[in-house]
N, C-alpha and C positions, 0 to 999 in steps of 0.2 A: 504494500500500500504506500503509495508517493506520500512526500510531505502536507497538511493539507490542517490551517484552523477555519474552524468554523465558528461564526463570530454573527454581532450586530454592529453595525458600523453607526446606530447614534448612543451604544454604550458606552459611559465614559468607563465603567470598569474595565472592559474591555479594550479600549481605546491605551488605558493607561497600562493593560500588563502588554499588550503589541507593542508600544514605547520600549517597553523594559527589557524584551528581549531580542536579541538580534537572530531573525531566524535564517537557514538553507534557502541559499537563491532560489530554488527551485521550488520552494514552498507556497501553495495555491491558497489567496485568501477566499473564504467564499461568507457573505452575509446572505445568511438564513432570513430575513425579510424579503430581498429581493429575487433570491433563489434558493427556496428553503429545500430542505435536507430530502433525497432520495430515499426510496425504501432499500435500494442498496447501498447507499452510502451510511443509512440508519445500520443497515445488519451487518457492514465492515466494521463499523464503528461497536455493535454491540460482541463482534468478536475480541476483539480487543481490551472491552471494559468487562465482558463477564456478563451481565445484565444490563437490561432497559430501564430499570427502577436508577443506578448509578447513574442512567446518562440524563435521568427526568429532573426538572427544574421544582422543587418544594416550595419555591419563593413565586412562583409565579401568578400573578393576580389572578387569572382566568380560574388555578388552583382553589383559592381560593371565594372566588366566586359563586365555584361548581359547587364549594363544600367537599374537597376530592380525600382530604384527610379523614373523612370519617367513611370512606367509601372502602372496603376490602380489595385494591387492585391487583390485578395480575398482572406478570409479565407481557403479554397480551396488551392488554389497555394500557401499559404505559408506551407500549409500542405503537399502538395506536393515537394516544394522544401526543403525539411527538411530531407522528406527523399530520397530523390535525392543524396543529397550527406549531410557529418557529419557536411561542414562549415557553413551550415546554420540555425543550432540549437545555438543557444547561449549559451554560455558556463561557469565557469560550471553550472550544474542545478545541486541542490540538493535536494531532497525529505527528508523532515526530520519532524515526528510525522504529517504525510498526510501532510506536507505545504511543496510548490516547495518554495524554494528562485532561481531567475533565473538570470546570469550576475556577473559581477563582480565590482560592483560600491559598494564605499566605505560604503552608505547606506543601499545591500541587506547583505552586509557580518556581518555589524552590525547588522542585525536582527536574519542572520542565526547564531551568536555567543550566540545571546539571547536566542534562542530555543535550543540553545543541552543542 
């Protein structure tokens, strides 16, 4: 799997860890509003993390909207609402040397500074 983050381009979180790291030329930005996420790129990506629940967004307003924390979801449904709509992929993801780092906690960004 090439280099490849998956991002929102008016997240300043995201805006601000793209800043921070210098990534592989070769590395494809893609914003999930304007071209959101593939059902193959979803199932690349959930080879990589393990599960679709890791790659789901908890914070996401729709989330909570729905009421989705009080719902029993499957892997399934969280694969489903993923690609439902862009907010409920956690964000960014980056794929870097086949390792997804997913989120934006001060721990996965230190790991993804260690891998480029």
């Amino acid at each position: 799997m090439k280099n490849k983050v998956y991002h929102l381009s008016t997240c300043d979180t995201c805006k601000r860890i793209l800043n921070e790291v210098s990534l592989p030329e070769n590395t494809t930005l893609q914003n999930i509003k304007e071209q959101p996420i593939s059902e193959k790129e979803l199932e690349e990506l959930h080879q990589l993390a393990g599960s679709y629940e890791s790659l789901f967004n908890k914070r996401a307003q729709l989330y909570k909207q729905r009421d989705l924390k009080n719902k029993n979801l499957s892997e399934k449904d969280y694969k489903d609402l993923i690609l439902e709509h862009y907010t409920f992929l956690k964000r960014p993801v980056f794929v870097v040397k086949n390792q997804a780092f997913i989120g934006n906690s001060k721990k996965t960004v230190a790991s993804l500074k260690e891998n480029l």
